[in-house]
C-alpha beads as a LAMMPS data file, in Angstrom:
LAMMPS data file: protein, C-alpha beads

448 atoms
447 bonds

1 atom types
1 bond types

-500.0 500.0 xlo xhi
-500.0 500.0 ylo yhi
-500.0 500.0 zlo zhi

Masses

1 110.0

Atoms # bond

1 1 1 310.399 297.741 38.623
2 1 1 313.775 297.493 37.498
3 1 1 315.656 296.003 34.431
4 1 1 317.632 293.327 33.980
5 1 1 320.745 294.778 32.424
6 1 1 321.605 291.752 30.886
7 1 1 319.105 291.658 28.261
8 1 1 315.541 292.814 27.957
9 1 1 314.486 290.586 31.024
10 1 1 311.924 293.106 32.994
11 1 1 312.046 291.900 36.730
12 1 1 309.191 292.593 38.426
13 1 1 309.462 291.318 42.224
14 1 1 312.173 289.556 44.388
15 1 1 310.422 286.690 45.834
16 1 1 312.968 285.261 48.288
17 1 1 314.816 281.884 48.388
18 1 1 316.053 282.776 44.808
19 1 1 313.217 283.323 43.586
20 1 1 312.623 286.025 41.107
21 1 1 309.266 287.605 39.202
22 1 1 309.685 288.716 35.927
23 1 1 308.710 289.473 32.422
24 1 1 309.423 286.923 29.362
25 1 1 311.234 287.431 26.572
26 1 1 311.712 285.472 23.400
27 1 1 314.638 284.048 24.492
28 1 1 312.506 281.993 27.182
29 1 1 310.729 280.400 24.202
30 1 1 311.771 276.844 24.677
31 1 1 312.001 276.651 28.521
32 1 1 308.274 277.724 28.730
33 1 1 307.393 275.397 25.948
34 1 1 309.465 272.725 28.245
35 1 1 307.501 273.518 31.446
36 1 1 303.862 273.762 29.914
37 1 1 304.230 270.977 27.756
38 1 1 305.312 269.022 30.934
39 1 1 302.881 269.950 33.584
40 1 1 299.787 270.437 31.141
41 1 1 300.118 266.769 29.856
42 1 1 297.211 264.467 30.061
43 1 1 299.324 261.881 32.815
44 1 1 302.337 262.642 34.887
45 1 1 305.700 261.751 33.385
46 1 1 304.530 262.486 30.212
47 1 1 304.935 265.471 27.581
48 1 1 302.286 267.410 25.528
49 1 1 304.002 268.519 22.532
50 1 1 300.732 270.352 20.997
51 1 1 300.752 272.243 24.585
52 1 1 304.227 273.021 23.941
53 1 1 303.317 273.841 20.272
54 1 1 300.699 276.251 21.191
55 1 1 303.073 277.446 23.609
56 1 1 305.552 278.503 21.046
57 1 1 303.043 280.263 19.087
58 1 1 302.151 282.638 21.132
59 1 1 305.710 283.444 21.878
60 1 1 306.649 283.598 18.216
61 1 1 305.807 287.363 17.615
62 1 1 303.619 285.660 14.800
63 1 1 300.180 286.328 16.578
64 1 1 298.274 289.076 16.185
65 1 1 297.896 290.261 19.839
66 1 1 300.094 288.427 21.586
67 1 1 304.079 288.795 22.179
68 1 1 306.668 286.870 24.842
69 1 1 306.233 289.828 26.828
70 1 1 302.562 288.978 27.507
71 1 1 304.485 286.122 29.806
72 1 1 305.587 286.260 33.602
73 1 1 307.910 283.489 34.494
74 1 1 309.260 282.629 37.979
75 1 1 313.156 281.801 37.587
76 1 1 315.109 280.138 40.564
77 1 1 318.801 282.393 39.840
78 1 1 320.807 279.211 41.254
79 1 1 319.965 277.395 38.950
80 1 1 318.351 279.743 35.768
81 1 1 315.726 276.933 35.847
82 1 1 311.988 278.589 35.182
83 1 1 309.771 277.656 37.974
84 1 1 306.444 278.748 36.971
85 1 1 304.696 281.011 34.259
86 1 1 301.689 282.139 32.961
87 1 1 300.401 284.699 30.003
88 1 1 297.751 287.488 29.556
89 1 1 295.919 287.075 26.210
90 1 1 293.855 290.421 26.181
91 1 1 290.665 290.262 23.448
92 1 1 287.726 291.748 22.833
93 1 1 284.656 289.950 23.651
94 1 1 280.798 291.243 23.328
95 1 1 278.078 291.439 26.060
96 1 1 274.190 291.819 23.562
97 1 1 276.372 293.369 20.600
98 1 1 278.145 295.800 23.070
99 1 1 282.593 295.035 23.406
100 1 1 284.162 294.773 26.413
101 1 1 287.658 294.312 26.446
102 1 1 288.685 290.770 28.752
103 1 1 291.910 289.230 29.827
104 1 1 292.630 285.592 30.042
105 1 1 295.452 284.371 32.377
106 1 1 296.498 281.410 30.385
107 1 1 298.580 278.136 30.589
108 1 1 299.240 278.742 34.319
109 1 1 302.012 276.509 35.354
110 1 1 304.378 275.218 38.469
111 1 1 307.088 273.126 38.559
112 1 1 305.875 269.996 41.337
113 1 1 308.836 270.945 43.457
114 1 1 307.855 274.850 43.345
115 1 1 304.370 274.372 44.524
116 1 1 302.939 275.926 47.387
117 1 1 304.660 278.946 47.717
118 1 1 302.463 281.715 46.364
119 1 1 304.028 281.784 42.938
120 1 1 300.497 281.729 40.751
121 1 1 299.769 284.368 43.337
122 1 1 302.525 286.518 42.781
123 1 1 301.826 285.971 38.708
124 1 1 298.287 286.637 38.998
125 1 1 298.533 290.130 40.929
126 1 1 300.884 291.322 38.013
127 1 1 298.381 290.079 34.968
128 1 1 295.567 291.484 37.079
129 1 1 297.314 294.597 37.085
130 1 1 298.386 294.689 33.088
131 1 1 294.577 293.807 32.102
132 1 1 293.596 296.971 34.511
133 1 1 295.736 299.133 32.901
134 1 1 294.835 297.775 29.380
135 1 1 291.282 298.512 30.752
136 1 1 289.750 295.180 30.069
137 1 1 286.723 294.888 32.159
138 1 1 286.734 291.000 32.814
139 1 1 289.422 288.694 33.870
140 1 1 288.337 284.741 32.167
141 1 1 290.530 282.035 32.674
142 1 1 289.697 277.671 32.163
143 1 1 290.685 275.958 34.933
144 1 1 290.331 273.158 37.579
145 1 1 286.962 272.932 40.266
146 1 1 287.741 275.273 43.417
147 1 1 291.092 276.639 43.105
148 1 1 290.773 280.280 41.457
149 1 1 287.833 281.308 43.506
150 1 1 290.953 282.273 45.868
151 1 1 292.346 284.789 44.072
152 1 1 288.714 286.519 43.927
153 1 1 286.960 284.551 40.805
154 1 1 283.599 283.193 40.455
155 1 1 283.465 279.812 39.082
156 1 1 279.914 280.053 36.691
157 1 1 279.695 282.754 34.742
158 1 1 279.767 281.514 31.611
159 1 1 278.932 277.656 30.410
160 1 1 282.238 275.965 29.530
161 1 1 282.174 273.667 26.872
162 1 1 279.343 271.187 26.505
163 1 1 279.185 268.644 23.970
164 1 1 277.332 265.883 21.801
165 1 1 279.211 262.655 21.381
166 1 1 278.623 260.163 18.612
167 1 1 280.594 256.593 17.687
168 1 1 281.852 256.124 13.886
169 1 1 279.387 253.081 13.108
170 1 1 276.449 255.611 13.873
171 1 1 277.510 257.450 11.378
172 1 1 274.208 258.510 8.940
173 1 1 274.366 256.306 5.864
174 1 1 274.318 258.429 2.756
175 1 1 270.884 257.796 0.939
176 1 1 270.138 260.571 -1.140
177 1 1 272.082 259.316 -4.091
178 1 1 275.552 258.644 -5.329
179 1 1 277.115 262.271 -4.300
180 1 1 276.630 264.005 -0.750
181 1 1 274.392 267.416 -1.313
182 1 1 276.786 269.738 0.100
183 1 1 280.347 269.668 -0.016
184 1 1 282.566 270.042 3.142
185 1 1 286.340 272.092 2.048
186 1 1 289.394 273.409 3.265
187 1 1 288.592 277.399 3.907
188 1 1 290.870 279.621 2.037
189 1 1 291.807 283.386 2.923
190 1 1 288.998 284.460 0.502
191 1 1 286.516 282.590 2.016
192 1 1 287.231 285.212 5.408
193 1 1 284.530 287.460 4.793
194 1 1 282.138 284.645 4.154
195 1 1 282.716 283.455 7.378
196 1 1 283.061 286.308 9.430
197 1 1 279.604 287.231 8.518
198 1 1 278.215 284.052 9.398
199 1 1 279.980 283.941 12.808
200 1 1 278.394 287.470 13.475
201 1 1 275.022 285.771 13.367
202 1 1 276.408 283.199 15.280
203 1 1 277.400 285.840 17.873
204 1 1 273.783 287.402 18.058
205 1 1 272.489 283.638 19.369
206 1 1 274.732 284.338 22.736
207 1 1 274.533 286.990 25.203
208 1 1 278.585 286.930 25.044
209 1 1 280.875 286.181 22.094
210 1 1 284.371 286.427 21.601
211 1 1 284.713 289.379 18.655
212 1 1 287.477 288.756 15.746
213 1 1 289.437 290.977 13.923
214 1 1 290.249 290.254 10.365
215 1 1 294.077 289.291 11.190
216 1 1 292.480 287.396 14.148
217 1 1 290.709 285.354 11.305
218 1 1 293.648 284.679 9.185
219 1 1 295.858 283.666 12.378
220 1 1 292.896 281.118 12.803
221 1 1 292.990 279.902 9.231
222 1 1 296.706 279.357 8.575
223 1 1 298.575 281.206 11.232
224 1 1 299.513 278.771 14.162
225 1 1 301.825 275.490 14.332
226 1 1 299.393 272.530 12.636
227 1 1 300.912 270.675 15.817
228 1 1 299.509 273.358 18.377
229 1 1 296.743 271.604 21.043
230 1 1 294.588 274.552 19.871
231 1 1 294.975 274.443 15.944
232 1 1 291.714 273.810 14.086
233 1 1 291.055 273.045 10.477
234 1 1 288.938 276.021 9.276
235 1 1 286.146 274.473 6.173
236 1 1 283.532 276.429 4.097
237 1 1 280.128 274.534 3.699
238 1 1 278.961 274.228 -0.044
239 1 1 276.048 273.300 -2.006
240 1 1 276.265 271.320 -4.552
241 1 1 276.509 274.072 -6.916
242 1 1 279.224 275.411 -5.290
243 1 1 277.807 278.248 -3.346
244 1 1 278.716 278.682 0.331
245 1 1 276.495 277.494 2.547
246 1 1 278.440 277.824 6.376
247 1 1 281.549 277.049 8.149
248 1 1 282.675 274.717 10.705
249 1 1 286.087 274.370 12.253
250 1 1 287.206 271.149 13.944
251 1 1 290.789 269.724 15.277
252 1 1 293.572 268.972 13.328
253 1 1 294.007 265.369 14.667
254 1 1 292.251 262.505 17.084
255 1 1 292.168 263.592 21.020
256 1 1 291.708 260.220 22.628
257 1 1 290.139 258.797 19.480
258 1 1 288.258 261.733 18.534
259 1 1 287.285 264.733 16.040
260 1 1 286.277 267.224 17.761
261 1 1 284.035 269.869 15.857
262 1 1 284.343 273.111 17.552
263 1 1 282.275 275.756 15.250
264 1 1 279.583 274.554 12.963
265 1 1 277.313 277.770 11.503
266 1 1 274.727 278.164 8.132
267 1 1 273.324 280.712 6.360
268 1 1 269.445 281.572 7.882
269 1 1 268.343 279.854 4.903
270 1 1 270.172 276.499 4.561
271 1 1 268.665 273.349 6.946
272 1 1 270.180 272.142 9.436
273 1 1 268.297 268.738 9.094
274 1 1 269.766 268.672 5.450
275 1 1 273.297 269.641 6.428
276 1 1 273.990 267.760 9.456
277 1 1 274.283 264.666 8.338
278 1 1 276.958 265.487 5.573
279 1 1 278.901 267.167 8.399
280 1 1 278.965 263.967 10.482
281 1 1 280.524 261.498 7.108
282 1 1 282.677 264.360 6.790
283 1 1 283.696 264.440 10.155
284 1 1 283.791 260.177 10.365
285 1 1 286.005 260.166 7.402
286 1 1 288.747 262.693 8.452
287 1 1 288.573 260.843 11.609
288 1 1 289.639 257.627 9.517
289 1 1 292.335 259.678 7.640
290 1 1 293.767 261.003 10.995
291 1 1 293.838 257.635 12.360
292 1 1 295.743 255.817 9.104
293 1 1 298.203 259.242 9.463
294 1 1 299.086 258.869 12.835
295 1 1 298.858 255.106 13.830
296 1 1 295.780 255.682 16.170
297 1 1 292.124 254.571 16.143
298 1 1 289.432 256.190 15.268
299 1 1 285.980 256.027 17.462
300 1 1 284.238 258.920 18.069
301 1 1 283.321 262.132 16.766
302 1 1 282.254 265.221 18.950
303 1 1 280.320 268.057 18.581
304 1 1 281.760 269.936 20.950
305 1 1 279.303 273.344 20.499
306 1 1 278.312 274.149 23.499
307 1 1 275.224 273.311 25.853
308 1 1 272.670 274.238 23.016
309 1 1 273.027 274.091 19.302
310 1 1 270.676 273.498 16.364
311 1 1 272.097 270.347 15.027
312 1 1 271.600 268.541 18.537
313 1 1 268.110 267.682 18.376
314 1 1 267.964 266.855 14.599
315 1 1 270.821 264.352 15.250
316 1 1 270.265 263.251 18.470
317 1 1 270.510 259.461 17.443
318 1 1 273.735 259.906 15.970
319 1 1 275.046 261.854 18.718
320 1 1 273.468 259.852 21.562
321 1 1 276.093 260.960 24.339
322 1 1 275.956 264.220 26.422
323 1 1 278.423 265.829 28.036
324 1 1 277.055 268.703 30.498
325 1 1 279.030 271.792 30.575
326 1 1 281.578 272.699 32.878
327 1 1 281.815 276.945 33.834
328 1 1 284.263 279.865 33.395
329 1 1 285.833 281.375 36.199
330 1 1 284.974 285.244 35.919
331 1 1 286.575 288.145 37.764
332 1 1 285.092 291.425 38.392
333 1 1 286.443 294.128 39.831
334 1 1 284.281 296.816 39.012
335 1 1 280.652 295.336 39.002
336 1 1 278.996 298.966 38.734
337 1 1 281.325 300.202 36.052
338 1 1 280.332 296.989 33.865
339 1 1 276.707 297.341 34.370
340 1 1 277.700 301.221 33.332
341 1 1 279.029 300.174 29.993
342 1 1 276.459 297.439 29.061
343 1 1 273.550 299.453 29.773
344 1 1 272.187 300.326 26.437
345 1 1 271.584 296.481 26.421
346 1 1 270.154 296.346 29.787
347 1 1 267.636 299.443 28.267
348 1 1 266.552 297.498 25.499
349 1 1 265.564 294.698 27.835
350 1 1 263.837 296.241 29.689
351 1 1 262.091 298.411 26.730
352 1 1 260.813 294.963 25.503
353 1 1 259.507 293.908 28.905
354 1 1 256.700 294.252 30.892
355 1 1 258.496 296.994 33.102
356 1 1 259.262 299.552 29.662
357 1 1 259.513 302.697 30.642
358 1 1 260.214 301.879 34.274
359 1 1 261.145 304.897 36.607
360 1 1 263.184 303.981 40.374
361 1 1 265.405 302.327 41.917
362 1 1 266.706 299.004 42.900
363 1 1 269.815 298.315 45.005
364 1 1 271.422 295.077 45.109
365 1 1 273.314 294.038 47.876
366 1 1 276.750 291.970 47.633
367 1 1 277.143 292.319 51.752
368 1 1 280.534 293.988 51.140
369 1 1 279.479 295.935 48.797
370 1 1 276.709 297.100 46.519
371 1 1 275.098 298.576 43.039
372 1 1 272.155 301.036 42.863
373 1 1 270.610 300.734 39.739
374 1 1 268.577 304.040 38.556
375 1 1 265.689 304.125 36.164
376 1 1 264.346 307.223 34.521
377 1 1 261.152 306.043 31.952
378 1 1 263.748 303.210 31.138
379 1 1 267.032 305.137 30.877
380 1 1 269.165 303.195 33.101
381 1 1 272.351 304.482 35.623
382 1 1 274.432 302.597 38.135
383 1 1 276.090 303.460 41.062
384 1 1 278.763 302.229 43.286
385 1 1 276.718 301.606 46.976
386 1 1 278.076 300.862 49.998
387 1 1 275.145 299.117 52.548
388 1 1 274.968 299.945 55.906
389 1 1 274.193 297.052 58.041
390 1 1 270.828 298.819 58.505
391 1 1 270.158 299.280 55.132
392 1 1 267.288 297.664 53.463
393 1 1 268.157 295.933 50.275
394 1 1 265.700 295.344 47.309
395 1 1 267.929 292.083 46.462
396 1 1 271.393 290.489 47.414
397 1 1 273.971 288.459 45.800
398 1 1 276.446 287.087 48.120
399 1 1 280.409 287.217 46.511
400 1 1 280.496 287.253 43.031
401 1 1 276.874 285.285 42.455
402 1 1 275.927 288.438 40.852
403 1 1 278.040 287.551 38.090
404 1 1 275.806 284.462 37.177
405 1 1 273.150 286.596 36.866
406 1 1 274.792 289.260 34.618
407 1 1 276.006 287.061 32.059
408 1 1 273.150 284.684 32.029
409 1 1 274.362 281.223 33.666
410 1 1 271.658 281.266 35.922
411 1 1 268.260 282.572 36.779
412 1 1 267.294 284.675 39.327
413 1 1 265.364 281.843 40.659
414 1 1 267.865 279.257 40.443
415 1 1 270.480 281.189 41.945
416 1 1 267.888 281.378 45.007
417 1 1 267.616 278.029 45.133
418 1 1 271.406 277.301 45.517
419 1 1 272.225 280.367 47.658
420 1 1 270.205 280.844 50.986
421 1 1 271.299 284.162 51.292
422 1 1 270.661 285.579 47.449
423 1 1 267.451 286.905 46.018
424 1 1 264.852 289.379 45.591
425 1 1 262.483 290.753 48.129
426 1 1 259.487 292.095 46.348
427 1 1 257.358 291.631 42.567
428 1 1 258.960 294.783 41.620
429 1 1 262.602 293.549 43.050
430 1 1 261.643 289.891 41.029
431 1 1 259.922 291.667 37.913
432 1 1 263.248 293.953 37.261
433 1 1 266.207 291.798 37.529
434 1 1 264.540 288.951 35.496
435 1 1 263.701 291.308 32.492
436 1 1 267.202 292.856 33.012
437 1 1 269.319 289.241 33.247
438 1 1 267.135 286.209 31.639
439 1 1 268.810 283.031 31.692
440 1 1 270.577 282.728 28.337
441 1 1 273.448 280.144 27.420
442 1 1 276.587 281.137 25.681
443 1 1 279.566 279.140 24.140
444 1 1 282.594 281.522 24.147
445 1 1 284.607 280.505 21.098
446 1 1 287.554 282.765 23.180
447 1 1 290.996 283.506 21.063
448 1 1 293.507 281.405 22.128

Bonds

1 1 1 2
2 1 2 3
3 1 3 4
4 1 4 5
5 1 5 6
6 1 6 7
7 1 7 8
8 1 8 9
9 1 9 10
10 1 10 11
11 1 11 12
12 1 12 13
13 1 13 14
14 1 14 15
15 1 15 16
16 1 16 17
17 1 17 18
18 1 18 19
19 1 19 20
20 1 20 21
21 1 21 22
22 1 22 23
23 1 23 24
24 1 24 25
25 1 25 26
26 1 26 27
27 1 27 28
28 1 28 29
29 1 29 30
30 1 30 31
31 1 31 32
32 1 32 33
33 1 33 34
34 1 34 35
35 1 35 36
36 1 36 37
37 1 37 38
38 1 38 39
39 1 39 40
40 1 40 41
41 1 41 42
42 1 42 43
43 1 43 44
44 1 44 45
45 1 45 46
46 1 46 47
47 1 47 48
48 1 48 49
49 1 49 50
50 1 50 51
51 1 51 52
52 1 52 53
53 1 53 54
54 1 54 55
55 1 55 56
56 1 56 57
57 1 57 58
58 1 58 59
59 1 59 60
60 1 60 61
61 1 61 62
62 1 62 63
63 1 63 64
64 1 64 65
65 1 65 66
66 1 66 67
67 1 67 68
68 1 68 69
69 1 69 70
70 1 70 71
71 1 71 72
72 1 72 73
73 1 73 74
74 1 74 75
75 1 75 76
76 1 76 77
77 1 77 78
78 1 78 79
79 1 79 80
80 1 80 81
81 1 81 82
82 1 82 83
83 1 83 84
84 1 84 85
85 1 85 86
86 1 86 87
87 1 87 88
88 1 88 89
89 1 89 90
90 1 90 91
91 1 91 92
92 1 92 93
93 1 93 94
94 1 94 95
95 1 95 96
96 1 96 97
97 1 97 98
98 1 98 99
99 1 99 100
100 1 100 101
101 1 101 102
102 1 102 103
103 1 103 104
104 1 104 105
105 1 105 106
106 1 106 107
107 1 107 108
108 1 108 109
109 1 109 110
110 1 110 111
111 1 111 112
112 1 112 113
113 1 113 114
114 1 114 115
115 1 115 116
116 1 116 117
117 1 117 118
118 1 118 119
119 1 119 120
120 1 120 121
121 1 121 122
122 1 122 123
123 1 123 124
124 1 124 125
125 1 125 126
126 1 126 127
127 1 127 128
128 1 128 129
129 1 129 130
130 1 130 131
131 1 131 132
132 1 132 133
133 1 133 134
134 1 134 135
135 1 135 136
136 1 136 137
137 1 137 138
138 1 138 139
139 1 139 140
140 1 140 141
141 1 141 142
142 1 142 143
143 1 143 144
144 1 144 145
145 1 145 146
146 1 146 147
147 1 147 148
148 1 148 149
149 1 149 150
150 1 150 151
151 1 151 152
152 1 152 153
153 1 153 154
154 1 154 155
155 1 155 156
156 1 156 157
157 1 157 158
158 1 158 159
159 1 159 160
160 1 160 161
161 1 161 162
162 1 162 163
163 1 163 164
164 1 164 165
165 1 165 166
166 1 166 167
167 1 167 168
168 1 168 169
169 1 169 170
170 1 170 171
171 1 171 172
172 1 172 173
173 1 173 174
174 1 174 175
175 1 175 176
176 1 176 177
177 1 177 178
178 1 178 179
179 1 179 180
180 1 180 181
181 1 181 182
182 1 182 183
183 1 183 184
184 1 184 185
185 1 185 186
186 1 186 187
187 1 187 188
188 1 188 189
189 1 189 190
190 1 190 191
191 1 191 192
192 1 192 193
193 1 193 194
194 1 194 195
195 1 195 196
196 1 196 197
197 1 197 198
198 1 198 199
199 1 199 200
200 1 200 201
201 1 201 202
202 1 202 203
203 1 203 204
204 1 204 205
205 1 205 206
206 1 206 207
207 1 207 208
208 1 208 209
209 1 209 210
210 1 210 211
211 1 211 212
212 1 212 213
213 1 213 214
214 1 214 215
215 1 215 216
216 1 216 217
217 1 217 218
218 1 218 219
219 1 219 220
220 1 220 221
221 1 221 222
222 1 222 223
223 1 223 224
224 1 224 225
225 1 225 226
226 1 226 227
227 1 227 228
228 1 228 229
229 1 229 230
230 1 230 231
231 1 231 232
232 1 232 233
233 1 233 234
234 1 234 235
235 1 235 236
236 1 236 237
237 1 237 238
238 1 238 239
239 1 239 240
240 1 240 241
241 1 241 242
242 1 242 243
243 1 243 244
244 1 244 245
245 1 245 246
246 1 246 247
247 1 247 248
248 1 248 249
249 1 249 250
250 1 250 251
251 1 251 252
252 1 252 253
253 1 253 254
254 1 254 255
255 1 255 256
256 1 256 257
257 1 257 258
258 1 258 259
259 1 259 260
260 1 260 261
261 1 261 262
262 1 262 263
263 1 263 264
264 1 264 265
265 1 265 266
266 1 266 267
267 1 267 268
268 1 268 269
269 1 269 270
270 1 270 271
271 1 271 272
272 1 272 273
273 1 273 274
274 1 274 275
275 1 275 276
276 1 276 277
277 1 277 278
278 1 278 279
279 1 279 280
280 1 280 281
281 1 281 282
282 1 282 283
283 1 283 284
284 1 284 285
285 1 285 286
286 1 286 287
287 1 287 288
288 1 288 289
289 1 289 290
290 1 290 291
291 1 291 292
292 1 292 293
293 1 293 294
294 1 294 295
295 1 295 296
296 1 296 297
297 1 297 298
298 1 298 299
299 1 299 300
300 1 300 301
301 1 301 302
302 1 302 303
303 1 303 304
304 1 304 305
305 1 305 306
306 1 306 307
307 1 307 308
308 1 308 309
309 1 309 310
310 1 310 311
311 1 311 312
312 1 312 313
313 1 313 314
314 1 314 315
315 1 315 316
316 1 316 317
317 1 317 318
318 1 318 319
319 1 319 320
320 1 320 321
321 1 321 322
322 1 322 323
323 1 323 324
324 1 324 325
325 1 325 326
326 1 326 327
327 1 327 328
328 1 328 329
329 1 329 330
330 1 330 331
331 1 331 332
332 1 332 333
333 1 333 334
334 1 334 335
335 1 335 336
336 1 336 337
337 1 337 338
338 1 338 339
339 1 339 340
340 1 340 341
341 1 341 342
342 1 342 343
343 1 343 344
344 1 344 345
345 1 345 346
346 1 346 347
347 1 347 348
348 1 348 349
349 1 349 350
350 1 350 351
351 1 351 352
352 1 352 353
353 1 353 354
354 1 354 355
355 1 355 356
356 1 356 357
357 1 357 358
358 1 358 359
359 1 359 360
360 1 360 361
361 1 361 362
362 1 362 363
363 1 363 364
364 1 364 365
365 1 365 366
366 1 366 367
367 1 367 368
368 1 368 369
369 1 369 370
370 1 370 371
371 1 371 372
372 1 372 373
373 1 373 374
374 1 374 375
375 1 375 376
376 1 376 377
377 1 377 378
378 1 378 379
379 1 379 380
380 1 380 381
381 1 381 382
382 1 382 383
383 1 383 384
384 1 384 385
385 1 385 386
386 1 386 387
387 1 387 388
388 1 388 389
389 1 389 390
390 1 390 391
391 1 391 392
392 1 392 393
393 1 393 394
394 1 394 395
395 1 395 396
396 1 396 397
397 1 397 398
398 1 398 399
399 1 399 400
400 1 400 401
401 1 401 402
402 1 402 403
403 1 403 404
404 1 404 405
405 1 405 406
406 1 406 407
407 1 407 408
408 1 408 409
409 1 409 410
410 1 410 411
411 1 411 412
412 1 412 413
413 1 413 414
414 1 414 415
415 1 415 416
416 1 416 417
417 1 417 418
418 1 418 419
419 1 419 420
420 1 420 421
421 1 421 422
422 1 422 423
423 1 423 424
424 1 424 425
425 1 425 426
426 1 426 427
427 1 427 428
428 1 428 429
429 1 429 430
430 1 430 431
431 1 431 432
432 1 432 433
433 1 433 434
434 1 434 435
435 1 435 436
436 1 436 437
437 1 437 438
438 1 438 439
439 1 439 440
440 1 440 441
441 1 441 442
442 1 442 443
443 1 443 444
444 1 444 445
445 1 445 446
446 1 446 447
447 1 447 448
């Protein structure tokens, strides 16, 4: 690598035709807020300032983990125009209570007229490389059907999304008297520790979780532009005595003629079936206020939580439209070295299973590759294994399948169903890999 001696400009590859690789700086702010805002926009010819809001942030040196530098950009020298970028936002995340470090390429973008020349390529090997050497186990990014499986991830890992859609006249009426019984408010830093102990319990419901630091929480409360495509209103839940009751965080203005509610959590003692409702007038009404504030109309609300939630089924006639969940893409380089670091939670599985205390071996197949997984009276080891053609298999997991498995997307069964060429051959083979990986949905609240 070699500097750019006419600032702090890192340049990190020559890519011909003008064409050079390197390193952001804060200096770039605005002409990477320029190009995201432009090609992230909802229609072509248009301009998402709350892309090129959030876009700022992160570049601002105000976020907790993440600087300018955390940026590649593409810059065509003729002309100093940036050509295409992208960022690394490295968290933590949790796999059964047990962190993992992850890194999310983020707001990959291209110029039209740049397109097709290996540039997101060229990006991606670099952030590959700085989440390696970071040691984050897991690369995650969002993005559209087909085209990151070619640069080696697996698209369904991890439900995406999900969501329960209602329209403002189905709104509950309130009939329990003259004031609501619980209170919906504006969180304020004090409230933190309320809520970060409620999203912990919140985080035990999913097999992964995205974990949160306490500057982490006070970036989310007050820390990013209010005009940022990612900036949520965080709210404490109150009784009517004033006593917190749960959270919820939801957007900061209509998408399309929405609110969206992204985070909705109680204490184990509070009811959903009494809360819900409150949470949808609340909801209906800042919808309303959004609308008079911004010269938009107001029709929808969305409880955007993920596939599965508790308030679905008690308000499933408010909320009468579903919206299936779309998938992470998840990259994996070292598939033994994961299963390595997770295993206390594959032992406890397994200790809870038919199969505790289990003692042998199992060695899953991935064609190219391989893991043997070790059991000694439930103690669990795994290795790297490389199959001979020859070599019998106790299951096998063509690409990166494996990793719908692992992280609970999909059964053993239904991955069988899909993939001709994946399964289990044997009870024992069957028995194991469902008590290690059940089916269990997640909704990755990720940092952003």
């Amino acid at each position: 690598m070699t500097r750019d001696l006419k600032g702090e400009q890192e340049v990190l590859r020559d890519l011909g035709n003008g064409l050079v690789l390197r390193r952001a700086s804060p200096t770039d702010t605005e002409a990477v807020a320029t190009l995201n805002g432009a090609v992230h926009a909802d229609a072509p010819q248009t301009f998402s300032a709350g892309i090129a809001a959030w876009t700022r942030d992160l570049m601002s040196g105000n976020h907790p983990t993440y600087r300018a530098f955390d940026w590649t950009v593409v810059e065509d020298t003729r002309s100093g125009r940036i050509a295409s970028t992208m960022c690394l936002l490295s968290q933590v995340w949790s796999y059964s209570g047990i962190p993992f470090g992850v890194g999310r390429p983020e707001l990959v973008g291209t110029l039209p007229e740049y397109r097709r020349r290996g540039l997101v390529r060229a990006q991606l090997n670099v952030l590959h490389c700085w989440s390696a050497e970071r040691g984050e186990l897991v690369q995650a990014i969002t993005g559209i059907p087909w085209y990151y499986r070619q640069f080696g991830y697996e698209l369904g890992g991890l439900n995406l999304g999900g969501a329960r859609t209602g329209y403002l006249p189905l709104a509950p009426a309130l009939v329990s008297g003259p004031r609501e019984p619980y209170a919906v408010r504006a969180a304020r830093e004090e409230d933190l520790p309320f809520i970060t102990k409620i999203y912990e319990r919140r985080m035990a419901r999913d097999r992964v979780a995205c974990v949160r630091t306490e500057a982490e929480w006070r970036y989310e409360l007050d820390g990013r532009d209010p005009a940022s495509e990612v900036a949520a209103c965080l709210c404490v839940i109150e009784t009517s005595e004033g006593e917190a009751a749960g959270y919820l965080a939801h957007s900061g203005r209509l998408r399309n003629g929405a609110i969206i509610l992204g985070e909705y959590e109680l204490l184990p003692n509070i009811s959903w079936l009494a809360v819900t409702p409150v949470v949808i007038r609340y909801l209906a009404a800042r919808a309303q206020q959004y609308a008079a504030r911004d010269g938009q109309q107001a029709m929808y609300y969305i409880f955007g939580l993920g596939a599965e939630h508790p308030s679905y089924e008690l308000a499933a006639k408010h909320l009468p439209q579903v919206q299936m969940p779309y998938a992470w893409y998840l990259r994996m380089v070292d598939i033994p070295g994961f299963l390595r670091h997770v295993a206390p939670a594959l032992e406890r599985r397994l200790e809870t299973s038919t199969l505790a205390g289990h003692t042998g071996l199992l060695s899953v197949s991935f064609y190219r590759s391989g893991v043997r997984l070790s059991f000694n009276q439930g103690a669990i080891t795994a290795d790297t294994w490389q199959p001979a053609p020859t070599d019998r298999h106790d299951a096998a997991f063509p690409g990166l399948t494996f990793l719908q498995l692992l992280f609970g997307y999909r059964s053993l069964d239904e991955l069988a169903y899909a993939f001709a060429d994946c399964g289990a051959r044997g009870d024992e083979a069957r028995a194991l890999l469902n008590a290690l990986f059940p089916k269990q949905a997640s909704n990755v609240w990720a940092l952003v």
